[in-house]
Legacy VTK file of the C-alpha trace (Angstrom):
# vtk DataFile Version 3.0
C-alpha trace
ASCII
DATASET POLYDATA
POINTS 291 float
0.000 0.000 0.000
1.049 3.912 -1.237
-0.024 5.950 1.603
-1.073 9.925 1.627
0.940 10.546 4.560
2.380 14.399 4.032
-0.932 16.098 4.622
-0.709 18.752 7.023
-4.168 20.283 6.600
-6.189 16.646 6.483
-5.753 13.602 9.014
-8.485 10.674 10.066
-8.569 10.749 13.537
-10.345 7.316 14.400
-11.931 4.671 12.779
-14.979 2.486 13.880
-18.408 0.710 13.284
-18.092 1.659 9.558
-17.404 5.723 10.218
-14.311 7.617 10.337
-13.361 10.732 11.592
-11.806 13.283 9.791
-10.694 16.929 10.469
-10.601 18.784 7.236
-8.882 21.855 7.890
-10.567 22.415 10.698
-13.673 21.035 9.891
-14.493 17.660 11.884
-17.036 15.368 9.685
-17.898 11.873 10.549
-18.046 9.843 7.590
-19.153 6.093 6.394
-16.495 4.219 4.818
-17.452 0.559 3.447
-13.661 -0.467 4.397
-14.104 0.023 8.431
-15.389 -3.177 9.196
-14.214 -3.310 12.563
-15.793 -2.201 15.567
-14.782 0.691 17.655
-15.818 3.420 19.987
-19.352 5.049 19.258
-17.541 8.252 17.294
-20.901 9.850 16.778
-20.837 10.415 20.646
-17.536 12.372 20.798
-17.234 16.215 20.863
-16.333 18.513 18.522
-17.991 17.390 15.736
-19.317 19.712 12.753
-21.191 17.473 10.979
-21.955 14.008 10.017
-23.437 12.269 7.185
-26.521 9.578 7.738
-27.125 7.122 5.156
-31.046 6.709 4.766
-32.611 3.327 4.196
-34.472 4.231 1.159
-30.665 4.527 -0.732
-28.379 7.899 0.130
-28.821 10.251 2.809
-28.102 13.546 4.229
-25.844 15.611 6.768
-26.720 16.010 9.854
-25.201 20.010 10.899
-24.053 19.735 14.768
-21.719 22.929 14.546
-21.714 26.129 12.262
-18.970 25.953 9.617
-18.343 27.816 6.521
-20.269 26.527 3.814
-16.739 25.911 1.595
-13.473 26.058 2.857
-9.874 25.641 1.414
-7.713 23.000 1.813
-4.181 22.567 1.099
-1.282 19.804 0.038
1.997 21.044 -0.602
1.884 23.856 -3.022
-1.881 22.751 -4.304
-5.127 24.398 -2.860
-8.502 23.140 -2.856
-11.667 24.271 -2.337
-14.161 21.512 0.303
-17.172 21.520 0.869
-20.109 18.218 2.819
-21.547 17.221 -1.135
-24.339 14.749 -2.098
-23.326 11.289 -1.506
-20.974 11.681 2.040
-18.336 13.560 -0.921
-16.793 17.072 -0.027
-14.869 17.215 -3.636
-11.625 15.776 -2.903
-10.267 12.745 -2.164
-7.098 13.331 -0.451
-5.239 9.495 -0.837
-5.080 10.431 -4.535
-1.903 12.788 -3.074
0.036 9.873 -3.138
-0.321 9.928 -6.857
-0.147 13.640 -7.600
2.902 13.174 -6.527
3.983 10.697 -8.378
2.954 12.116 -11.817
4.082 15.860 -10.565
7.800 13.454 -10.366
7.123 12.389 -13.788
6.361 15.473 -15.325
9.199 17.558 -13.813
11.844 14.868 -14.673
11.034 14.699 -18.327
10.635 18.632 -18.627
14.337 18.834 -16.714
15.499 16.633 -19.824
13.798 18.504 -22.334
12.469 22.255 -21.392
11.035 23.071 -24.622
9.010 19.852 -24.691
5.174 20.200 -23.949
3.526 17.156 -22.270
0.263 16.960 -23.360
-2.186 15.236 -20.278
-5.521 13.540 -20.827
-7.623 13.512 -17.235
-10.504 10.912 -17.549
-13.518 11.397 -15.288
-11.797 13.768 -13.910
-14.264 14.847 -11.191
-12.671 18.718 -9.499
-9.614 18.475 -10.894
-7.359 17.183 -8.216
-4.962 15.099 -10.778
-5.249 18.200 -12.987
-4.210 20.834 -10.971
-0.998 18.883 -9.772
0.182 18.039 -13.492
-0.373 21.671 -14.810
1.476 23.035 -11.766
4.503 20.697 -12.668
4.270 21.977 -16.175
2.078 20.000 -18.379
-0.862 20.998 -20.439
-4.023 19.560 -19.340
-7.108 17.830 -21.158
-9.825 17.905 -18.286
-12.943 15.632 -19.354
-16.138 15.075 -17.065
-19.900 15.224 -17.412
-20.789 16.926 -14.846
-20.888 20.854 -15.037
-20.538 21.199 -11.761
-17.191 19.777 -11.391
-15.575 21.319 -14.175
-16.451 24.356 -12.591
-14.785 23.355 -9.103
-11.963 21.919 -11.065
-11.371 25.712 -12.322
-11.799 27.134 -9.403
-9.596 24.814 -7.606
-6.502 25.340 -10.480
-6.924 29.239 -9.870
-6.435 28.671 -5.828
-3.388 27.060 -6.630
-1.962 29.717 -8.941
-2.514 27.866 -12.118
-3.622 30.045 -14.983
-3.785 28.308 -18.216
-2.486 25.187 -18.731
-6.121 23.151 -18.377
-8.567 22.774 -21.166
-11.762 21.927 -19.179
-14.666 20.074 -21.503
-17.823 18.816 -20.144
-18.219 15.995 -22.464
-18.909 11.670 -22.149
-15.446 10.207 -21.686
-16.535 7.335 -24.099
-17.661 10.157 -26.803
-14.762 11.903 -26.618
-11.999 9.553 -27.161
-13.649 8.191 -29.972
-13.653 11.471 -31.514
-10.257 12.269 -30.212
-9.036 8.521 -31.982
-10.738 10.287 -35.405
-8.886 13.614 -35.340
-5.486 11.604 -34.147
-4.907 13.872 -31.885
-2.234 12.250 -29.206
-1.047 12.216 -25.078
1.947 11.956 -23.614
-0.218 10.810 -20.418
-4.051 9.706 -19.608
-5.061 9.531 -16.140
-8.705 7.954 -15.705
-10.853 7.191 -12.173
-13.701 5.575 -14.391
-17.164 4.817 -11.927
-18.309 1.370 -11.089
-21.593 1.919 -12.920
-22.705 4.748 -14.744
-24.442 6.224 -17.932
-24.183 7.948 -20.832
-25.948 10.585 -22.018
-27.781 8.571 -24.230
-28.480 5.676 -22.142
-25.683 3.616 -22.502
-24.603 1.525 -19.553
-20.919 1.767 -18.612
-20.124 -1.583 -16.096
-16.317 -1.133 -15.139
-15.711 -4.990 -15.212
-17.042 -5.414 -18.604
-16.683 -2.415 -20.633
-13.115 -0.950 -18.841
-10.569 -3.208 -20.754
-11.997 -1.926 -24.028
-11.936 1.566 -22.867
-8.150 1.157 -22.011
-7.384 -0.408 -25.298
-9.358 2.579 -27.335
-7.101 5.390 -24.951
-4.265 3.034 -25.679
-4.684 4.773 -29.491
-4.430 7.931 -28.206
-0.772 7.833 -26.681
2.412 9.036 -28.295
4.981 7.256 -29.593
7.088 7.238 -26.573
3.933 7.555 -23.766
5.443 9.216 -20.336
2.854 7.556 -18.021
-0.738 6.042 -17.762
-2.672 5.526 -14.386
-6.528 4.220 -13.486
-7.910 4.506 -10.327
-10.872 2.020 -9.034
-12.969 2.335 -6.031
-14.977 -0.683 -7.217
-14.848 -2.544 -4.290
-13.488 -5.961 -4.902
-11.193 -5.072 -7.897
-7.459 -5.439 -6.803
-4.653 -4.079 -8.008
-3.406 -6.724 -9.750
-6.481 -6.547 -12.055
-5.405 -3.219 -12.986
-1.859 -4.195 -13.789
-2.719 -7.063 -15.799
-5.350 -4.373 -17.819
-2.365 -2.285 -18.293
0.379 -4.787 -18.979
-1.768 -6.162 -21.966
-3.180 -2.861 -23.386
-0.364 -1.249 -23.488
1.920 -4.195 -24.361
2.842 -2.445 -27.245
4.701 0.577 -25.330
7.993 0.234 -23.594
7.781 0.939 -19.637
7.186 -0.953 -16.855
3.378 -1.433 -15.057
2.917 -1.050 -11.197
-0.258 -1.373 -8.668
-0.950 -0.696 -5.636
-3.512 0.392 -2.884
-3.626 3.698 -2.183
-4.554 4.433 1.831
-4.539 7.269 4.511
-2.786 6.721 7.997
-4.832 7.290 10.726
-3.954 8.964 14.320
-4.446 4.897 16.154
-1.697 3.709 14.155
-3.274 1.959 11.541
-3.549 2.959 7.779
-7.390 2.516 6.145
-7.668 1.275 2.108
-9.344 4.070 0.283
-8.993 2.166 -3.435
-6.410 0.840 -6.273
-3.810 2.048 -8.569
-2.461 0.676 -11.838
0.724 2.619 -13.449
2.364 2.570 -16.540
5.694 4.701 -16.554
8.212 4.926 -19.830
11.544 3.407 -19.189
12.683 6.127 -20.364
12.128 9.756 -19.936
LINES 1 292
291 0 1 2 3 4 5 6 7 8 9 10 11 12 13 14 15 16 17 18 19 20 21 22 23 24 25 26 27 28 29 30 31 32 33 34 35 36 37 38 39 40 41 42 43 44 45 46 47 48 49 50 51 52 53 54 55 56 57 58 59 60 61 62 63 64 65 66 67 68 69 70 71 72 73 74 75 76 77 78 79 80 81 82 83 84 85 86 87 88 89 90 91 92 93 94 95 96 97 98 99 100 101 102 103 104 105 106 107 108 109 110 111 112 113 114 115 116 117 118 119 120 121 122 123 124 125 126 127 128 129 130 131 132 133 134 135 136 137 138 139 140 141 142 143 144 145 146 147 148 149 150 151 152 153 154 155 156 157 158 159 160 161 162 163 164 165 166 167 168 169 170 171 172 173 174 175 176 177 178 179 180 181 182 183 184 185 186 187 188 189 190 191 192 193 194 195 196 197 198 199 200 201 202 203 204 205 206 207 208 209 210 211 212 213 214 215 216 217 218 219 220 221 222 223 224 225 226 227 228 229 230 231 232 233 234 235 236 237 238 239 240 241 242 243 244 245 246 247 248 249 250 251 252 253 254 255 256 257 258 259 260 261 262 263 264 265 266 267 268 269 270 271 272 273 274 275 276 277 278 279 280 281 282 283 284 285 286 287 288 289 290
């Protein structure tokens, strides 16, 4: 497991009973995770709590307000700000074990612009939610595709590249992934990276079903076309609970068999203040062998 553990301004401070507790910034909120099957103290009893989110029998829920807060807030990692806020769905807009992989591509990035200054590394970010993987490759230099269907967080995923001082450098499209690399594969237009965190289940805007188990392979293959010559990275994300990150490698490792680099994957997890460090989802990278 690749843990996010150079946060300053986000920690969980207990786990329990399928909750955790988390101060954002200043902002406690007590959160269900489907990973905390263990039992533990009854954290909707302790203190200090701002707010915490009930699921509802009927399917969702709400948040329950215990303590005025600001309606948004920022939130920072390194030299990258954010902008939080309790969402539909337990979300607040960022998922902060991803650092653990802005990091790594931000590594990427600046070592093959150190070899080559003039070069321009052309991004593609997949379902690419408020930008979080966006904002960390344009600050380390690369010019970024951002694709997602929702309005609403191509919006945040401006507003969160402006808080951290990036102007230009992100092409924001509200558009059907599917939709759009097929067009992309017709104009031949190329990336030197794609990033994707593609749902479990999902669809299109005209009714197609997207299942990640059956239709994600073929999706990677299709992006696969879309890579130049001499690709610098490639990385999926899956919450889908019960695909491992050995799926993803193998997904990678054949799709891009053509390519030379090597294939990684991993969990990516958050330590928490009792010592232990909680699964928050998989990784599969592709990196050149040469940059």
């Amino acid at each position: 497991m690749k843990t996010a553990d150079a946060w300053q301004d986000y920690k969980i401070i207990a786990t329990g009973n399928g909750m955790k507790l988390e101060n954002w910034n200043g902002v406690i909120l007590l959160r269900p995770d489907p990973q905390v099957i263990w039992k533990g103290d009854d954290l909707a009893a302790r203190g200090g709590i701002h707010a915490v989110y009930r699921r509802s029998e009927k399917g969702g829920g709400s948040w329950e307000i215990r303590k005025q807060f600001p309606a948004e807030w920022n939130i920072s990692y390194r030299d990258l700000k954010f902008k939080v806020k309790p969402m539909g769905f337990k979300h607040t807009g960022l998922f902060p074990e991803q650092a653990v992989n802005w990091d790594a591509m931000r590594a990427l990035i600046s070592k093959a612009k150190e070899a080559d200054p003039e070069r321009q590394i052309k991004v593609l970010n997949l379902f690419a939610y408020t930008g979080g993987a966006s904002v960390a490759c344009a600050k380390a230099g690369a010019y970024v595709t951002h694709i997602d269907a929702a309005k609403g967080m191509v919006e945040r995923a401006g507003e969160n590249a402006r808080l951290s001082g990036v102007d230009g450098g992100i092409r924001y499209i509200v558009d059907d992934c599917m939709k759009f690399v097929a067009r992309e594969i017709r104009r031949g237009n190329k990336y030197d990276a794609i990033i994707m965190d593609p749902p479990s289940y999902g669809r299109g805007p005209g009714g197609e079903m997207w299942k990640i188990e059956e239709n994600l392979f073929d999706f990677v293959l299709n992006c696969a076309k879309l890579l130049a010559d001499k690709p610098l990275f490639f990385l999926i994300n899956s919450y889908t609970t019960g695909l491992q990150p050995a799926v993803l490698k193998n997904i990678l490792t054949l799709a891009l068999k053509d390519f030379k680099g090597e294939v990684e994957a991993y969990e990516v997890g958050i330590p928490t203040e009792e010592g232990i460090a909680l699964p928050c989802g998989a990784s599969g990278l592709f990196k050149a062998h040469e940059i």
